[in-house]
N, C-alpha and C positions, 0 to 999 in steps of 0.2 A: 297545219299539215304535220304529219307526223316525222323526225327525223331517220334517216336513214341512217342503217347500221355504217362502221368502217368498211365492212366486207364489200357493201355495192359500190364502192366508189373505184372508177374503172382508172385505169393508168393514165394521165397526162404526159408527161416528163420523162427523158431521157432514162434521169436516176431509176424512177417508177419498174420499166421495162427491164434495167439492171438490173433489178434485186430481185424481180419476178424471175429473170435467168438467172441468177446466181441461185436462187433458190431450188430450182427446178435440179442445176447440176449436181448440187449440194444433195440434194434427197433420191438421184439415180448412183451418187455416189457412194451413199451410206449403204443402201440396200444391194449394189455391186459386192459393197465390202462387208456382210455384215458381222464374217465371223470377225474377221478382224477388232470391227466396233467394238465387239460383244467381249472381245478379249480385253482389250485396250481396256473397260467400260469395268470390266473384272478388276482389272490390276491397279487403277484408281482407289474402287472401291475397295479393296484388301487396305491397302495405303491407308484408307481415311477410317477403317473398319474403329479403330480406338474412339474418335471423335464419333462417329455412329453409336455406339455402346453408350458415351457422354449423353449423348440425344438420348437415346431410353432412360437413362436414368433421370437427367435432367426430367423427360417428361412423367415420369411414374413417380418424381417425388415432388414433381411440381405443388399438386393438389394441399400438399401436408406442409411446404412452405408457406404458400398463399392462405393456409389457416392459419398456422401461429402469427405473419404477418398482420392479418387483420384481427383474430379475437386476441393476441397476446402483447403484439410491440402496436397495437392502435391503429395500421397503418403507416405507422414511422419506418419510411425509406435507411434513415440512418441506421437501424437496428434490422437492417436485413439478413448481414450477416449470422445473426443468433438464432434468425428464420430458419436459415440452411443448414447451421449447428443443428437445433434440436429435431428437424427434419431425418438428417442421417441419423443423429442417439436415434429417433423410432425404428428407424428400418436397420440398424446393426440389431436392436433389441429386440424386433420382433424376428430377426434372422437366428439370432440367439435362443430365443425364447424356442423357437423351431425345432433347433440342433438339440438343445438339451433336452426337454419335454417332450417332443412328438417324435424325433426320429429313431432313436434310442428302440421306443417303443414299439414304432413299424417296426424296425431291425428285430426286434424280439418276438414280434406277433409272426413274421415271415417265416423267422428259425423253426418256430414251435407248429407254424402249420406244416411244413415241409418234415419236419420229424414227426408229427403223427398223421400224416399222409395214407401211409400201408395200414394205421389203426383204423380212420376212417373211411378207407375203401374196402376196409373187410365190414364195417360200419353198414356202408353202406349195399354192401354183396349181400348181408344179411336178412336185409330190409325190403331187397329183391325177392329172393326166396321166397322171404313170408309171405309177400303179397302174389309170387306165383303158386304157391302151397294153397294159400286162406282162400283167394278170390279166385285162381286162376288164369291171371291176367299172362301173358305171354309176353317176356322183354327179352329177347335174343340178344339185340344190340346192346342193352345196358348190360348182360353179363358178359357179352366180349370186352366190353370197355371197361370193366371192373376188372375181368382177369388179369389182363396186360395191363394193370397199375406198372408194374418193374418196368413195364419201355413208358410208362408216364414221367414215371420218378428220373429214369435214365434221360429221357428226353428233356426238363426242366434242368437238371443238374447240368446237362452238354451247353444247354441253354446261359443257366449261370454263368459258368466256365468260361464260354463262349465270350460273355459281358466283361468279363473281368477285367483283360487285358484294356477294353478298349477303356474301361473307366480307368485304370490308372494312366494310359496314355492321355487320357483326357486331361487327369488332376495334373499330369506332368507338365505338359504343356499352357497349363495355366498357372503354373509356378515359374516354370521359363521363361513367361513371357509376362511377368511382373511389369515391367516397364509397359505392356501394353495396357494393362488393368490399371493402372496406377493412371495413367493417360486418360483412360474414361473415364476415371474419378474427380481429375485434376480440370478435366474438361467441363464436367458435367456443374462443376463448381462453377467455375467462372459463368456457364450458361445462366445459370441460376441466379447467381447474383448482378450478374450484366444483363436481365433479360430484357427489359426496355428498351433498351439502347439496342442492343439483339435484333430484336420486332422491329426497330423503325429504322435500322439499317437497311432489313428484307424489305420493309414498305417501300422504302427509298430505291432502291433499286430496282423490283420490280416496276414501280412508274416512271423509271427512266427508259427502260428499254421496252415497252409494253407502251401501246396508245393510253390514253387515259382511261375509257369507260369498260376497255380491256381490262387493265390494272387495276382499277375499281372493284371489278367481279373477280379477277384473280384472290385479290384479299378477303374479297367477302367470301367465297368459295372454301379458301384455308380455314375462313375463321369458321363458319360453321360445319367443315369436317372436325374441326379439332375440336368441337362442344361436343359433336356426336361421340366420339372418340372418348373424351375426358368422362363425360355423363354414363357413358354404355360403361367403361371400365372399372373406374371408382366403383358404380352401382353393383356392377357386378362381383366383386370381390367382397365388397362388404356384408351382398346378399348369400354369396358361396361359404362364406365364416361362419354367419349366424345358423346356415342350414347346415354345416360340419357338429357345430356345438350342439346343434339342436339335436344331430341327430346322435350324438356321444350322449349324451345327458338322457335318452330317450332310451338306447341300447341297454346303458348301465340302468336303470328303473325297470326294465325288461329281463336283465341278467343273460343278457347276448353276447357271444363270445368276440372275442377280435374286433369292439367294440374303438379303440385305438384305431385301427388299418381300417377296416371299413369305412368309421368316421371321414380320415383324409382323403380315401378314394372320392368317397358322396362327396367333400367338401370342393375337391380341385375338381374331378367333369362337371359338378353343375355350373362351372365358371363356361359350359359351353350351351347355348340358349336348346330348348325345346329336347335334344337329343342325349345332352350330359345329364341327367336323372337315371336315363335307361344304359346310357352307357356304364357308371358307377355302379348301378344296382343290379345289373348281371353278374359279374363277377363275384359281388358282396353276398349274391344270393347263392351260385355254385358253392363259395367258400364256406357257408353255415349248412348247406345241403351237405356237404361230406361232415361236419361237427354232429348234426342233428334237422333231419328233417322239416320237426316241428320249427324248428329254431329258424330254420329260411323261411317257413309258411309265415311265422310271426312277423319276420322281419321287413317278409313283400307286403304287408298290410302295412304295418308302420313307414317305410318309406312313399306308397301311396298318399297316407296322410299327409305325410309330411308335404311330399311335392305338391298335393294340394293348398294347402296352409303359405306353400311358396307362391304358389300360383296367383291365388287371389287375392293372400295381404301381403307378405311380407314385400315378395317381389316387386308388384305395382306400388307399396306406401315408398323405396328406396328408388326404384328405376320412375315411377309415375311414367310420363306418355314422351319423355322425351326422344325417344330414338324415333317417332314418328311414323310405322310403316305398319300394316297391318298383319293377324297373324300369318295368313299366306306368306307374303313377303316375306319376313323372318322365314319361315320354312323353307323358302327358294333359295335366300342371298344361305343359308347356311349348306345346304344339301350343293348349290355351286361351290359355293367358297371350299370346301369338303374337297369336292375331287378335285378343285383347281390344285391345291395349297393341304389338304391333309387336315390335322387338326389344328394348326396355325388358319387356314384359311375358317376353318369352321369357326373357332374365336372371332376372328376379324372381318366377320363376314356381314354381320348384322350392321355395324358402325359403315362398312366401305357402301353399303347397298344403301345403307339410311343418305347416306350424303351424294350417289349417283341418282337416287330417287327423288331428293327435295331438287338438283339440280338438273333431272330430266323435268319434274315439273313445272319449271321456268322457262326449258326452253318451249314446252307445248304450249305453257300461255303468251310467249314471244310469236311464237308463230301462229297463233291465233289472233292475236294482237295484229300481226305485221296485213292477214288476209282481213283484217275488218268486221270477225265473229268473236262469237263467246263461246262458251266448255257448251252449249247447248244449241249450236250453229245460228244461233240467231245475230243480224247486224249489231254490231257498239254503237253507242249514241257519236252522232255529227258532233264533232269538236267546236264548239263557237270561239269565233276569232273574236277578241278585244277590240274595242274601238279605240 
């Protein structure tokens, strides 16, 4: 016979009926109080925000420990430290490597499109003309939106402007609040280097207070959101790098302007699945539209290629099938995650759906199991009792 869940087992004992009422008050009382919770729930989490920050870190340079770990110190536990060392050298270096080489350059590709802005909207008034002159084609709306370039130009600048304050209010208070940065650094150490003891502290705890086959799947649960999570992300950035370079290296052989800024744009939305190619390559296209026509038509062919080149090798040979869910899926878990969450959700949407979906489809073969069918309604084989 097959065992019965925790769930069916009805109250006995005194205790039993306690907890089942203590529970019940306990959850008339949270939802009584929920701004309260929610506040309370706030003010914790500010509190813990630095050890949170430690957690991101901790988990985004996990991957790059656990390599030098294993191809450089052997696996030798005692040399974990040097793991962590040359973990952070990458990520100061490639933060560096960022600041000097690439941002510079945005910053300069930005100035120079903004200053010849009025050159290429007369650029492009022109181009109108001609093809209303030559062909006789009729764009009312493109020559309203050419003339009022000056409420463009004005409206980008109030824009700026606008940014400004808040970014130095930004840098400010992450300079004030050094001790809280220094927290998530100091934090995200120790995570790193205590991570064992870490993990089977959480093990430990969850099977104290959780039934057994409860806390069983609690952990199996973690572990595999957190493959999905690791594999989808790693994959992803490494995949978004190669298709930045690719497509800088491709511009420049082409002799396509703002080959810099565009590059970055294509490199960071394609880190968002099926939508960041088109996301990236609008903009990148308006911006070679007012340089030179020709120059966008070139360049919507060439990022074609390219996302195809993404699509069927580069993408699959680095991501392969691990997130598990088909392309529909992906299209859903991102288009929700989307409006739920913005572009954070549209990121994180694929990894959280990959790991609701392998764990929706345990509980359906649970409860097909539990009625005595298969995925195809037909009876399971009779269990033969041992003699």
């Amino acid at each position: 016979m097959r065992k019965h869940s925790w769930l069916n087992k009805k109250p006995d004992t005194v205790f039993d009926w306690l907890n089942i009422i203590f529970a019940g008050i306990t959850f008339y009382l949270l939802l009584g109080n929920i701004k309260y919770v929610s506040g309370a729930i706030g003010t914790v989490l500010n509190i813990l925000s630095p050890f949170a920050g430690g957690i991101v870190m901790a988990y985004v340079l996990n991957p790059i420990v656990e390599f030098f770990q294993s191809q450089v110190m052997k696996g030798n536990k005692k040399w974990r430290w040097i793991s962590i060392l040359l973990a952070y050298l990458v990520a100061v270096l490639i933060i560096a490597a960022l600041v000097w080489l690439v941002v510079p350059q945005v910053i300069s590709s930005i100035v120079t499109l903004f200053n010849n802005l009025p050159l290429y909207l007369q650029t492009m008034e022109e181009s109108v003309l001609h093809l209303q002159e030559a062909y006789g084609i009729a764009m009312p709306h493109a020559m309203d939106a050419l003339n009022s370039y000056e409420d463009l130009l004005t409206q980008i600048y109030d824009f700026i402007m606008g940014l400004a304050p808040q970014i130095v209010s930004y840098i400010g208070s992450v300079a004030s609040n050094f001790v809280t940065v220094f927290t998530a650094v100091a934090a995200s150490v120790y995570m790193l280097s205590d991570k064992e003891h870490l993990l089977h502290q959480m093990c430990t705890v969850t099977r104290a207070l959780l039934p057994h086959t409860v806390a069983e799947n609690v952990l199996r649960i973690c572990s595999y959101a957190n493959a999905n999570f690791t594999n989808f992300f790693v994959g992803k950035i490494i995949d978004s790098a190669i298709i930045g370079v690719l497509t800088f290296v491709c511009m420049n052989l082409l002799r396509l302007d703002y080959a810099v800024l565009i590059s970055v744009i294509i490199g960071i939305t394609n880190i968002i699945p099926v939508f960041g190619p088109f996301i990236g390559a609008i903009p990148s296209v308006v911006i070679l539209l007012f340089v030179d026509p020709l120059q966008a038509v070139v360049f919507t062919v060439l990022i074609l290629i390219i996302q195809q080149v993404d699509g069927n090798f580069i993408g699959p040979k680095i991501l392969g099938q691990k997130v598990g869910v088909s392309a529909l899926w992906v299209l859903f878990s991102i288009v929700l995650g989307g409006d739920l969450l913005g572009i954070v959700g549209m990121v994180i949407g694929v990894p959280v759906f990959a790991t609701l979906y392998g764990l929706g489809q345990e509980i359906v073969h649970w409860m097909l199991e539990r009625r005595g069918i298969n995925a195809e309604g037909e009876p399971l084989p009779a269990e033969t009792e041992e003699s």
